[in-house]
CHARMM-style PDB file with segment names, atoms N, HN, CA, C and O in Angstrom:
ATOM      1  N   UNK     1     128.367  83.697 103.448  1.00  0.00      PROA
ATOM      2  CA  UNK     1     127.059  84.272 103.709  1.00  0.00      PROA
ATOM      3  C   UNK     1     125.999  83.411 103.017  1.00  0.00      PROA
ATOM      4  O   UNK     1     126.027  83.018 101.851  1.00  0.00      PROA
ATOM      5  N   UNK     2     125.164  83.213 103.839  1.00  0.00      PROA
ATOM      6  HN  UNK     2     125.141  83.533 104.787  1.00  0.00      PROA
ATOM      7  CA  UNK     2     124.131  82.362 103.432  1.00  0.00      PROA
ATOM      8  C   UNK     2     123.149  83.278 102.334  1.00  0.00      PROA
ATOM      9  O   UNK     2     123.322  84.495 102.253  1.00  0.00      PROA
ATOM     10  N   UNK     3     122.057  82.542 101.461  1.00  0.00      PROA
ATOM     11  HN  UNK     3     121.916  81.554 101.526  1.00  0.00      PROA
ATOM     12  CA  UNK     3     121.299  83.175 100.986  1.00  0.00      PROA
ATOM     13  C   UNK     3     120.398  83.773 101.866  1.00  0.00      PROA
ATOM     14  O   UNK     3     119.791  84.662 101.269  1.00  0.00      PROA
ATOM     15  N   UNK     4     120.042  83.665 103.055  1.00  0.00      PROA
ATOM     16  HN  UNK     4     120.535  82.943 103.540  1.00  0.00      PROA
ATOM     17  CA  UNK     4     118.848  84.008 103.642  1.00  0.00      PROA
ATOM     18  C   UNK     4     119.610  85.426 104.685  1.00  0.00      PROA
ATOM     19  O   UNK     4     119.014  86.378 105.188  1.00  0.00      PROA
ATOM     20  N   UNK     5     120.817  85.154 104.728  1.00  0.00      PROA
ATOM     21  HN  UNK     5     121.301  84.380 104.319  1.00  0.00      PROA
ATOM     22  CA  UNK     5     121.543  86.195 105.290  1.00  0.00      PROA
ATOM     23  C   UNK     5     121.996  87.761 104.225  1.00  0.00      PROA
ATOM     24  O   UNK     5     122.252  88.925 104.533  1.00  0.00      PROA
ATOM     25  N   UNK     6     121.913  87.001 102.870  1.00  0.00      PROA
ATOM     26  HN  UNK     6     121.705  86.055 102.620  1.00  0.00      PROA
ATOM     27  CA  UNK     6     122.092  88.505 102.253  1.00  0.00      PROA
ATOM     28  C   UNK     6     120.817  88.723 101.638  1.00  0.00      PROA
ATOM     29  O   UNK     6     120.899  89.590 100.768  1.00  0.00      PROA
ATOM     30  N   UNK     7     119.623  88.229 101.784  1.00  0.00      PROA
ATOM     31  HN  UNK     7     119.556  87.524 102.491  1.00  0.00      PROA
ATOM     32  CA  UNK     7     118.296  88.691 101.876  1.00  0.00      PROA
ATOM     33  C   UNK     7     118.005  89.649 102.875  1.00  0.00      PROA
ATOM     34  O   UNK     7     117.328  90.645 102.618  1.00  0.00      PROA
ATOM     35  N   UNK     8     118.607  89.350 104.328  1.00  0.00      PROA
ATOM     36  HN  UNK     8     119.157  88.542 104.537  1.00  0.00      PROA
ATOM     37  CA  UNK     8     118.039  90.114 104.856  1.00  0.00      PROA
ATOM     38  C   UNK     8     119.295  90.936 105.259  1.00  0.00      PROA
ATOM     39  O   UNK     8     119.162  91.650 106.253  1.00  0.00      PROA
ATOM     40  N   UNK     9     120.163  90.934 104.800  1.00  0.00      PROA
ATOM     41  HN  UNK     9     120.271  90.353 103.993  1.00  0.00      PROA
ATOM     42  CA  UNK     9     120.939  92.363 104.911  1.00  0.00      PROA
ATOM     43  C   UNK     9     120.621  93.374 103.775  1.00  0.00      PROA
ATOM     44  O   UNK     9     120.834  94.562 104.017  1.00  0.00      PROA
ATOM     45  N   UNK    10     120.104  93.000 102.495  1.00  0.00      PROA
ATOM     46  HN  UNK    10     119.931  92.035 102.299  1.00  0.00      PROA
ATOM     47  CA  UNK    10     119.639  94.043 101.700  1.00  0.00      PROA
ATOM     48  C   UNK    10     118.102  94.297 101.779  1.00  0.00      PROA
ATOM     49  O   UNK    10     117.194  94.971 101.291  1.00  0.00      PROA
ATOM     50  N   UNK    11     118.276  93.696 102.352  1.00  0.00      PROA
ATOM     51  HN  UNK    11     119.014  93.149 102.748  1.00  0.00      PROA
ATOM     52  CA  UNK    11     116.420  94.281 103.024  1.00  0.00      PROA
ATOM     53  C   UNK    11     116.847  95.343 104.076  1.00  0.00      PROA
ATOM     54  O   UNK    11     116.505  96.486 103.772  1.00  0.00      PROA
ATOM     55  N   UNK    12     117.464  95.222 105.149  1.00  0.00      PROA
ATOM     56  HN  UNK    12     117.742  94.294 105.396  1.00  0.00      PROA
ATOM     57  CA  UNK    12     118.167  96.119 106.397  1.00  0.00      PROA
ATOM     58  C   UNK    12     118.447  97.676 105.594  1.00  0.00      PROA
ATOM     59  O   UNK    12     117.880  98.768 105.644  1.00  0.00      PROA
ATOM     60  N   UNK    13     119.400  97.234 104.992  1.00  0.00      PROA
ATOM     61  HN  UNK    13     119.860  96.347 104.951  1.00  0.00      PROA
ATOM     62  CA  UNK    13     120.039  98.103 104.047  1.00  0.00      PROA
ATOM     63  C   UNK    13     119.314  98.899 103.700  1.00  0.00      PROA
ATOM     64  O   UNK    13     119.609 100.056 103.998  1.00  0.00      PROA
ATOM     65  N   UNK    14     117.812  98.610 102.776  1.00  0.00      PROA
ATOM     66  HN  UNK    14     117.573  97.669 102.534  1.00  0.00      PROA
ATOM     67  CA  UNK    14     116.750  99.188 101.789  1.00  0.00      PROA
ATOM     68  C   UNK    14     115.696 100.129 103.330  1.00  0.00      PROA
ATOM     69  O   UNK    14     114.986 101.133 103.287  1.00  0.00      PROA
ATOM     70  N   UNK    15     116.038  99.287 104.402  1.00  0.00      PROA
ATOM     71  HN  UNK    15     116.615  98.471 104.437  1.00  0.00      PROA
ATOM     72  CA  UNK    15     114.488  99.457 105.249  1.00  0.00      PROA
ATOM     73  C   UNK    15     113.301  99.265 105.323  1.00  0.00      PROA
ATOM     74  O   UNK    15     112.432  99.943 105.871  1.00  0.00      PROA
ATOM     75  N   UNK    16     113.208  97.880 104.503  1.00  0.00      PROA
ATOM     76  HN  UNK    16     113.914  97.329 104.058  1.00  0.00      PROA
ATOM     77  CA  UNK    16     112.194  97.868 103.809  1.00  0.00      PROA
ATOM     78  C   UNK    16     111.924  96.788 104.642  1.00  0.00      PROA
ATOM     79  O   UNK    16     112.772  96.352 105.421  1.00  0.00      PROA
ATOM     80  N   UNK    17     110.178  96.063 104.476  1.00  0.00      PROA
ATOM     81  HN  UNK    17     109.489  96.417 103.844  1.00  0.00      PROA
ATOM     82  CA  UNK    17     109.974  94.783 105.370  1.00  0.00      PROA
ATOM     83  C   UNK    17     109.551  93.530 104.405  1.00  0.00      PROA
ATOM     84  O   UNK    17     109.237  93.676 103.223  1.00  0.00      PROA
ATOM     85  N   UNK    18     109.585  92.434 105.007  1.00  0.00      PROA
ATOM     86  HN  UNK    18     109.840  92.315 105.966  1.00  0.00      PROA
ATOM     87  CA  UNK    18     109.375  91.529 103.827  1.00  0.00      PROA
ATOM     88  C   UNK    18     108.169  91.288 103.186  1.00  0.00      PROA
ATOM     89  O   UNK    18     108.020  90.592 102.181  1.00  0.00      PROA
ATOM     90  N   UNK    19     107.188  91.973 103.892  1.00  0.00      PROA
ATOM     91  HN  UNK    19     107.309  92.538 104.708  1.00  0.00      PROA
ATOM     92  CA  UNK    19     106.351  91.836 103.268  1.00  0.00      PROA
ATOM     93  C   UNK    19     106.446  92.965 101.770  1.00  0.00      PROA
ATOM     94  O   UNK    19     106.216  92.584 100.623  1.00  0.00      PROA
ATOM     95  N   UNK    20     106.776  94.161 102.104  1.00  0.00      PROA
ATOM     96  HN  UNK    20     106.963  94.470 103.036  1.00  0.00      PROA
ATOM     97  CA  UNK    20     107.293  95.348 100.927  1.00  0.00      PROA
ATOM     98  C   UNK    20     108.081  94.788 100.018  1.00  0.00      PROA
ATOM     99  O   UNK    20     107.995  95.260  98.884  1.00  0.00      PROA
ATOM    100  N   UNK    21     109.200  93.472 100.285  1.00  0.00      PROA
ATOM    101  HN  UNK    21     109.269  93.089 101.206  1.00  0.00      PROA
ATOM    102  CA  UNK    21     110.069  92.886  99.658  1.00  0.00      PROA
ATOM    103  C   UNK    21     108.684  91.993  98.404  1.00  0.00      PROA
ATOM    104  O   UNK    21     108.765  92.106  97.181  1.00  0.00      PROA
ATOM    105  N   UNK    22     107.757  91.328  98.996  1.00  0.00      PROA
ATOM    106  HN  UNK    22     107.692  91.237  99.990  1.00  0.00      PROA
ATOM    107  CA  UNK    22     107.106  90.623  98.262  1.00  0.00      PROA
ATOM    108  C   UNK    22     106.295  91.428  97.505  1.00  0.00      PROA
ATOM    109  O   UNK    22     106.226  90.913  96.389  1.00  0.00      PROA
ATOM    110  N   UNK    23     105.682  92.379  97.553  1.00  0.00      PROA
ATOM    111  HN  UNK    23     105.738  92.797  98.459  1.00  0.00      PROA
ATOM    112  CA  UNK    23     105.116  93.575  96.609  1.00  0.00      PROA
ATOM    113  C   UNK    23     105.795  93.792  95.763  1.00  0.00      PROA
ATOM    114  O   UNK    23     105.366  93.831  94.610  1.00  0.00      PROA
ATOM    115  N   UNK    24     107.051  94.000  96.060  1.00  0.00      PROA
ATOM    116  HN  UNK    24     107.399  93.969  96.996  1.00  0.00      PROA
ATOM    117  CA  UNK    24     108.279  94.505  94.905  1.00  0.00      PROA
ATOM    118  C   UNK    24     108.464  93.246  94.180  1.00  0.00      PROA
ATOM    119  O   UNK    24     108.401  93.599  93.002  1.00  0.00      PROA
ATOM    120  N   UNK    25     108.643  92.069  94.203  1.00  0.00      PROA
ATOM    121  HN  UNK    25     108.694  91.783  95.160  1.00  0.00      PROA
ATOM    122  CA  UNK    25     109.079  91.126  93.975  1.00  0.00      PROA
ATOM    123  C   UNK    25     108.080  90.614  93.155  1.00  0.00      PROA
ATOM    124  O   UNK    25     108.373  90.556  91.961  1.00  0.00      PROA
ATOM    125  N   UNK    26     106.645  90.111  93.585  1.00  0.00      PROA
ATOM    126  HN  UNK    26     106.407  90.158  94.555  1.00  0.00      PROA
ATOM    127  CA  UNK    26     105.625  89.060  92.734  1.00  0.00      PROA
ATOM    128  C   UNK    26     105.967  87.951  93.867  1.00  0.00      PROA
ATOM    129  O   UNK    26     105.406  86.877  93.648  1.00  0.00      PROA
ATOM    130  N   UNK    27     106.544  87.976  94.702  1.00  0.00      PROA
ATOM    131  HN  UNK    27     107.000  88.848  94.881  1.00  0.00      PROA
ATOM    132  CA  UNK    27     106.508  86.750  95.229  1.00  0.00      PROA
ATOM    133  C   UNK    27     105.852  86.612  96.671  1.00  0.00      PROA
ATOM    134  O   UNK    27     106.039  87.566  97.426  1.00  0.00      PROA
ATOM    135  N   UNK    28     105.183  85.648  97.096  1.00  0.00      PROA
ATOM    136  HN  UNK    28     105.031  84.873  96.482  1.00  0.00      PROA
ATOM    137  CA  UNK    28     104.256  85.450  97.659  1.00  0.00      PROA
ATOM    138  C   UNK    28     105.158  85.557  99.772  1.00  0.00      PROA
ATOM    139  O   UNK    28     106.060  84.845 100.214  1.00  0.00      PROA
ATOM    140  N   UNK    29     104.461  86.601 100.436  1.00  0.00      PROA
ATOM    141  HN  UNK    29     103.728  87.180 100.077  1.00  0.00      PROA
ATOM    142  CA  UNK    29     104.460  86.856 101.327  1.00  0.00      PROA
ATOM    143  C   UNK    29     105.950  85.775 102.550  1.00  0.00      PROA
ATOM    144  O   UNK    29     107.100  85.923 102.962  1.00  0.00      PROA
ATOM    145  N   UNK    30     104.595  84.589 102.610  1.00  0.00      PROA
ATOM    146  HN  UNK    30     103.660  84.469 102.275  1.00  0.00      PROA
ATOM    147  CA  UNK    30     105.142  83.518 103.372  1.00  0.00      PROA
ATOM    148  C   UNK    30     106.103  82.752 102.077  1.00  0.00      PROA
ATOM    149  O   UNK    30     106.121  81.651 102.626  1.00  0.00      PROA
ATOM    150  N   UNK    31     106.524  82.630 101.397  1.00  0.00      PROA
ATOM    151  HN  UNK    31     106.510  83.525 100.951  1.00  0.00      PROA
ATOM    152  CA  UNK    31     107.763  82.487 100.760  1.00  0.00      PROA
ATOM    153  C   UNK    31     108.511  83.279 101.011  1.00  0.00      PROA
ATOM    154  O   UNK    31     109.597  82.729 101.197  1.00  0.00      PROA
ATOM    155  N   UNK    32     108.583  84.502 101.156  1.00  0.00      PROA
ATOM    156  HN  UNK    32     107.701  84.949 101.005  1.00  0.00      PROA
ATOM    157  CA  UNK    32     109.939  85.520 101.420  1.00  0.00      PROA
ATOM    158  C   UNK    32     110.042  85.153 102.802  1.00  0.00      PROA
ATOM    159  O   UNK    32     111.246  85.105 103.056  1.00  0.00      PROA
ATOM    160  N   UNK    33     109.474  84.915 103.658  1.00  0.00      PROA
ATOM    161  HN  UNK    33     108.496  84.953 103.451  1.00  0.00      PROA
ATOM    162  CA  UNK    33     109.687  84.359 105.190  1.00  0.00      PROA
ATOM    163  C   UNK    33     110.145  83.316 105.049  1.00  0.00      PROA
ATOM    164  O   UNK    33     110.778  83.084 106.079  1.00  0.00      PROA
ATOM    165  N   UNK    34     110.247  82.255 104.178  1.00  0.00      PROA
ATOM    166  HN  UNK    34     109.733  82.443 103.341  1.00  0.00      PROA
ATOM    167  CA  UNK    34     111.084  80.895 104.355  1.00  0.00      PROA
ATOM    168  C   UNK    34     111.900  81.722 104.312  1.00  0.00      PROA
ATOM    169  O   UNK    34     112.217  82.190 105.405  1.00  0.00      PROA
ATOM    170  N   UNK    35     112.781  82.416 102.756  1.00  0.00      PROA
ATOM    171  HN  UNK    35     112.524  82.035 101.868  1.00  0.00      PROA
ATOM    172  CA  UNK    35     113.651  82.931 102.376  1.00  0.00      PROA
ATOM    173  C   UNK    35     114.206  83.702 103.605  1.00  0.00      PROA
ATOM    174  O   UNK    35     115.157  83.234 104.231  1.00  0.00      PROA
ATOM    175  N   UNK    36     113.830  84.460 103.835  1.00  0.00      PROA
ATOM    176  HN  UNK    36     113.057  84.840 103.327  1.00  0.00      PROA
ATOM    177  CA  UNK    36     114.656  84.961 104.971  1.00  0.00      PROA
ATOM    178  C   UNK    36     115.069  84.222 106.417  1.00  0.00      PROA
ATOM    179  O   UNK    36     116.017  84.471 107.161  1.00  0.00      PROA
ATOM    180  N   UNK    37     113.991  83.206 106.542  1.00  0.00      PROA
ATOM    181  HN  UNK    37     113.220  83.003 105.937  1.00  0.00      PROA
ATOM    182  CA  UNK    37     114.394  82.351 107.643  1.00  0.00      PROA
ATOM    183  C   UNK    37     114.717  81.265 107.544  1.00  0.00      PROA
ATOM    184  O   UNK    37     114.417  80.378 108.344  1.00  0.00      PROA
ATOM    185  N   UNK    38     115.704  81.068 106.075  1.00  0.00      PROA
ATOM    186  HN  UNK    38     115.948  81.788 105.425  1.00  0.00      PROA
ATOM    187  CA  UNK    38     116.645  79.832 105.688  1.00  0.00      PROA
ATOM    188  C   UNK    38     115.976  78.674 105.577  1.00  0.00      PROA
ATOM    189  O   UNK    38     116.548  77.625 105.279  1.00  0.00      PROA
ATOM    190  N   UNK    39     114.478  78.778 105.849  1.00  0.00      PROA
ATOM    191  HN  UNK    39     114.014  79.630 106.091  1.00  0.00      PROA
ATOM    192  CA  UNK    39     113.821  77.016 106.005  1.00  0.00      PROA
ATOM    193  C   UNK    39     113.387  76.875 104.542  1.00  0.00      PROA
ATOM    194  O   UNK    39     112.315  76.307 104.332  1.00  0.00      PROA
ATOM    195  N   UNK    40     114.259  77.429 103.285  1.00  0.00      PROA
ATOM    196  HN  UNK    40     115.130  77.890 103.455  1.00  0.00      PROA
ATOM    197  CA  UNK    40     113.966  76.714 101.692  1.00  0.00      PROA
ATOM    198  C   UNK    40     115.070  77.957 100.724  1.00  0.00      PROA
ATOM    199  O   UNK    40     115.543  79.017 101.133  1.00  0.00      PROA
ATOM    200  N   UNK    41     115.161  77.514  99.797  1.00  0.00      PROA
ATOM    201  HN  UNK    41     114.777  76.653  99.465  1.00  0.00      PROA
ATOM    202  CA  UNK    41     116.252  78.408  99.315  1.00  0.00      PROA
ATOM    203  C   UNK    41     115.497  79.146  97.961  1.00  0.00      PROA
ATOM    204  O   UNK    41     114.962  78.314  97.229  1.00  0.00      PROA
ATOM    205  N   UNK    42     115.372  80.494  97.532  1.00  0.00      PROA
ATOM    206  HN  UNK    42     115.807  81.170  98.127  1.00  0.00      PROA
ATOM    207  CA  UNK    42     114.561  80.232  96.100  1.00  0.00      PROA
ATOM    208  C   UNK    42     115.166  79.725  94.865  1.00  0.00      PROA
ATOM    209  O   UNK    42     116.258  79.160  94.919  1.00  0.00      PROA
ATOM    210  N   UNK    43     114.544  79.882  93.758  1.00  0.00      PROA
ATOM    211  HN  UNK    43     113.657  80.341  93.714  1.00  0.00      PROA
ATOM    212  CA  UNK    43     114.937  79.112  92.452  1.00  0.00      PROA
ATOM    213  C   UNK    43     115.566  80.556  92.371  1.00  0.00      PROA
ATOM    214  O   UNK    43     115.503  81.500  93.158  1.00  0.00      PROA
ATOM    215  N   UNK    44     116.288  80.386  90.969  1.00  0.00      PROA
ATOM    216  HN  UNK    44     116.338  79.619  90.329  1.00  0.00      PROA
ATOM    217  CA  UNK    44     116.956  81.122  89.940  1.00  0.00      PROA
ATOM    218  C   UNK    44     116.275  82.442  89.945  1.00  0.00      PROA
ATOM    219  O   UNK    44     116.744  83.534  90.265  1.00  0.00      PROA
ATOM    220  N   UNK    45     114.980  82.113  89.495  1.00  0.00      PROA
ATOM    221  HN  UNK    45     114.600  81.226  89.236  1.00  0.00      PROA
ATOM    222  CA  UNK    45     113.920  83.001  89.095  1.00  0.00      PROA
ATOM    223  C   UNK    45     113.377  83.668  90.328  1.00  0.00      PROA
ATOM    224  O   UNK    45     112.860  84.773  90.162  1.00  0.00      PROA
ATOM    225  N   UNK    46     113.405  83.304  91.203  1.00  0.00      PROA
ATOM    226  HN  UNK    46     113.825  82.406  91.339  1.00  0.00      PROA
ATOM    227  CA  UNK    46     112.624  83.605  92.018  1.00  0.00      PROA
ATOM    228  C   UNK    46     113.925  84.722  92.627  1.00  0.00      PROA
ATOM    229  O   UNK    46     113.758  85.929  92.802  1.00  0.00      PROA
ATOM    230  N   UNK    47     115.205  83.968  92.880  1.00  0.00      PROA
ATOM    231  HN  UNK    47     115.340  82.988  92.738  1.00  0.00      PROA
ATOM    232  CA  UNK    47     116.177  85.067  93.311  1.00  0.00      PROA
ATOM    233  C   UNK    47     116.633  86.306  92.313  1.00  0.00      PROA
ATOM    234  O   UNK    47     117.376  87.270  92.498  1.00  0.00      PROA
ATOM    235  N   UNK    48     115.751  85.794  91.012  1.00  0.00      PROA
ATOM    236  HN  UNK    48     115.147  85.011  90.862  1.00  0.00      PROA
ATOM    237  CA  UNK    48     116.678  86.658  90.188  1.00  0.00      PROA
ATOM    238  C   UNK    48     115.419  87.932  90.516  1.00  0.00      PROA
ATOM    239  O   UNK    48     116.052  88.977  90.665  1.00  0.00      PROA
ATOM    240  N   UNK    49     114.617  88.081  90.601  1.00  0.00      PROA
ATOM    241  HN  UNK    49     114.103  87.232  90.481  1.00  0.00      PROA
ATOM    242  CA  UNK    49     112.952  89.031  91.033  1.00  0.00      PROA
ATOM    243  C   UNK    49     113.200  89.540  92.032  1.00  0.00      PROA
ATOM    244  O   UNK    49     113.049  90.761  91.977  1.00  0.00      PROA
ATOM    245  N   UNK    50     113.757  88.904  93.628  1.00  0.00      PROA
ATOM    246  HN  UNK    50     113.880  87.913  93.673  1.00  0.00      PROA
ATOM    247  CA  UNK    50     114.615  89.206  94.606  1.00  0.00      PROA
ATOM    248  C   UNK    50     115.457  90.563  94.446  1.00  0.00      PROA
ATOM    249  O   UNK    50     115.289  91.690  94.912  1.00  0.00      PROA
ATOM    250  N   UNK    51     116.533  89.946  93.512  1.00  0.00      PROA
ATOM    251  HN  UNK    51     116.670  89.031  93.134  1.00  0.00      PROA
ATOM    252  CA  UNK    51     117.840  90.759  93.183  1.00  0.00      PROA
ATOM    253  C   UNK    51     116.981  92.513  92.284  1.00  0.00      PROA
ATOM    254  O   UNK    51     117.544  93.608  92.273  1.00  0.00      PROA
ATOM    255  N   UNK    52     116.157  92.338  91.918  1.00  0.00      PROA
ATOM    256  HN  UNK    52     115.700  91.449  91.926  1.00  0.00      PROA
ATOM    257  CA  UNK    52     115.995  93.236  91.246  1.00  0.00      PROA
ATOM    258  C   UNK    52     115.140  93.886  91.670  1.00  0.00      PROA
ATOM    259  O   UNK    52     115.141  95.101  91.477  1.00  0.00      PROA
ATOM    260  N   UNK    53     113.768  93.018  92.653  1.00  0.00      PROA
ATOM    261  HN  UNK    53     113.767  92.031  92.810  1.00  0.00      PROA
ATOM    262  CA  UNK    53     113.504  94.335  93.555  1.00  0.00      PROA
ATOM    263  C   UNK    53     114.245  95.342  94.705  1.00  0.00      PROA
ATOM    264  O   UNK    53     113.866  96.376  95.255  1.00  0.00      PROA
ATOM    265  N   UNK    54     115.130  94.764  94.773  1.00  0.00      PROA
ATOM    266  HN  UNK    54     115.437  93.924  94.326  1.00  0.00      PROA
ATOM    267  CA  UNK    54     116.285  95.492  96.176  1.00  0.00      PROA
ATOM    268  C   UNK    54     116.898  95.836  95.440  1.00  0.00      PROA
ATOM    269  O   UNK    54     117.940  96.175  96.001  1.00  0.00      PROA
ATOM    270  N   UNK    55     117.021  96.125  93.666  1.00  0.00      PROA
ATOM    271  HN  UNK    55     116.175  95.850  93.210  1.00  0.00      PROA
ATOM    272  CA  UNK    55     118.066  97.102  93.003  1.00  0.00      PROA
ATOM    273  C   UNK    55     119.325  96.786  93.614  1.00  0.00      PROA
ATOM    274  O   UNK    55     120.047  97.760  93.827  1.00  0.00      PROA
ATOM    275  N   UNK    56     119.861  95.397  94.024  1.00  0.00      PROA
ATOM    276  HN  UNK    56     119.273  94.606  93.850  1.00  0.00      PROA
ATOM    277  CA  UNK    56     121.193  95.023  94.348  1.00  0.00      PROA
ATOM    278  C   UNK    56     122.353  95.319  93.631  1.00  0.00      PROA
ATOM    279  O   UNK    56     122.615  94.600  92.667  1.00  0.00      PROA
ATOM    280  N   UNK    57     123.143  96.297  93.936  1.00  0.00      PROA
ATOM    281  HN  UNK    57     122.931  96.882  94.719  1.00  0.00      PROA
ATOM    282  CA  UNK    57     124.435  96.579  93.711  1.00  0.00      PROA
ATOM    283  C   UNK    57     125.407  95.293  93.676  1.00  0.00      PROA
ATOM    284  O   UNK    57     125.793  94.422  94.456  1.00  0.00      PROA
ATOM    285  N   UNK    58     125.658  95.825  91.769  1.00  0.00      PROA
ATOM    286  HN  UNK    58     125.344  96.532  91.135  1.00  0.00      PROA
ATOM    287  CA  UNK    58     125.983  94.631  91.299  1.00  0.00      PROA
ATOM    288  C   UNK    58     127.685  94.323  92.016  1.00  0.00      PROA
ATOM    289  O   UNK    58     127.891  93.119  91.864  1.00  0.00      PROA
ATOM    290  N   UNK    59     128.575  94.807  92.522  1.00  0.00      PROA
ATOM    291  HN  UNK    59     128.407  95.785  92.646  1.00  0.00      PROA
ATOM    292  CA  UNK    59     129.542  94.785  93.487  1.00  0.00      PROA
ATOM    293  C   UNK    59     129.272  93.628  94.308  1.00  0.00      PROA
ATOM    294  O   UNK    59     129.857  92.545  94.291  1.00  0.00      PROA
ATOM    295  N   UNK    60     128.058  94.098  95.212  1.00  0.00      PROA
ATOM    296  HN  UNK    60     127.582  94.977  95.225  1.00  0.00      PROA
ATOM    297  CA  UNK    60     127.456  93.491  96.210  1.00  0.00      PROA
ATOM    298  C   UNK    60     127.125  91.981  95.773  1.00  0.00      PROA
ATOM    299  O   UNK    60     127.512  90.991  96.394  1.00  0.00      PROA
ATOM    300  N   UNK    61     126.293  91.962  94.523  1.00  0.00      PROA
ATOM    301  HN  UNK    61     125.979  92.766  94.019  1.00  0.00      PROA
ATOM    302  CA  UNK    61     125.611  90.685  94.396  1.00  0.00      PROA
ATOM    303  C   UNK    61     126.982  89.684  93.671  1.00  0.00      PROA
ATOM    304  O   UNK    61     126.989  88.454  93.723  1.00  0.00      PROA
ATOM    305  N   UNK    62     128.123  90.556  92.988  1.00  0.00      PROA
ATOM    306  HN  UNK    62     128.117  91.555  92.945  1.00  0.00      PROA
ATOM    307  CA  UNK    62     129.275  89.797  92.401  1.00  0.00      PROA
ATOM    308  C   UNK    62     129.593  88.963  94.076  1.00  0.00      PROA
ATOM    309  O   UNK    62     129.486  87.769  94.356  1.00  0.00      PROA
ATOM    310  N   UNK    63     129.982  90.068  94.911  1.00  0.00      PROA
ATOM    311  HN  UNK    63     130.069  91.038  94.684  1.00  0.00      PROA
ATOM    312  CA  UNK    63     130.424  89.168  96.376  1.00  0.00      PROA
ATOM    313  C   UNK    63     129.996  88.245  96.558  1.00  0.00      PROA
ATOM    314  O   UNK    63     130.620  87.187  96.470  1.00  0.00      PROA
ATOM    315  N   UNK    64     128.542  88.366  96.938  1.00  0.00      PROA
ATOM    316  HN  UNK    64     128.035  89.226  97.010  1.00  0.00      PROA
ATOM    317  CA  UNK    64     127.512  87.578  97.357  1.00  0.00      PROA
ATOM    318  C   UNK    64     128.023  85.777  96.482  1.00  0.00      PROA
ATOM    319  O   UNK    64     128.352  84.728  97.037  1.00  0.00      PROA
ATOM    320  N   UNK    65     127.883  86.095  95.006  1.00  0.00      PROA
ATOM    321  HN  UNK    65     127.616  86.947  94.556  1.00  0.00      PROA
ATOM    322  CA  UNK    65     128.172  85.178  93.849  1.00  0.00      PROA
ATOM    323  C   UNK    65     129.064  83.973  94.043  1.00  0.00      PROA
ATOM    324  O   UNK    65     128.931  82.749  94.050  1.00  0.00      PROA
ATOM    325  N   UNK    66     130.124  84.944  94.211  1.00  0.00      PROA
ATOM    326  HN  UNK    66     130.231  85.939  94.205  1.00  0.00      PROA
ATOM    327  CA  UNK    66     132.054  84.635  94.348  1.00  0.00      PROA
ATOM    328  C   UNK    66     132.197  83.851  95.516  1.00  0.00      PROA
ATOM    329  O   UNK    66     133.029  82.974  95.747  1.00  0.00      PROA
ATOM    330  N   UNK    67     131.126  84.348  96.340  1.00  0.00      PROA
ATOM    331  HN  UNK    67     130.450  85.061  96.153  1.00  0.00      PROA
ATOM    332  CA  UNK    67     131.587  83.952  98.170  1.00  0.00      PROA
ATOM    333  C   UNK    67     131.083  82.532  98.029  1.00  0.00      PROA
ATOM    334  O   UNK    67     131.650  81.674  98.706  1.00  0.00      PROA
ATOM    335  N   UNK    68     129.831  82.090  97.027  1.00  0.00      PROA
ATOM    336  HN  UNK    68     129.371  82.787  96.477  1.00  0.00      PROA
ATOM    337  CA  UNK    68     129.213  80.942  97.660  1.00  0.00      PROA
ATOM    338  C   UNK    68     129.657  80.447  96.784  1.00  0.00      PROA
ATOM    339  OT1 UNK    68     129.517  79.235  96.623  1.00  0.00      PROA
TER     340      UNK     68
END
């Protein structure tokens, strides 16, 4: 699973839209649209703000981890 693929399955998941993702996050609108449409990957930081606005189930994000 790509990063931009379990972005937007825990976005699906939440019901939430990306723009709501970037409110939650601090991160800027058209950046979460690369992010979700694979055209740039985020930093550390930027995924780690990600991970914690979608309250990612740490199960989930171990997978996510392990897989790539």
């Amino acid at each position: 699973m790509t990063t931009s693929e379990f972005i937007n399955q825990q976005i699906s998941i939440l019901g939430i839209s990306e723009y709501r993702l970037s409110q939650l996050s601090g991160i800027s609108a058209p950046l979460i649209a690369n992010y979700c449409k694979g055209k740039s990957e985020p930093s550390i930081n930027n995924f780690k703000a990600i991970v914690k606005a979608l309250d990612v189930n740490k199960d989930n994000l171990n997978d996510f981890i392990y897989e790539n």
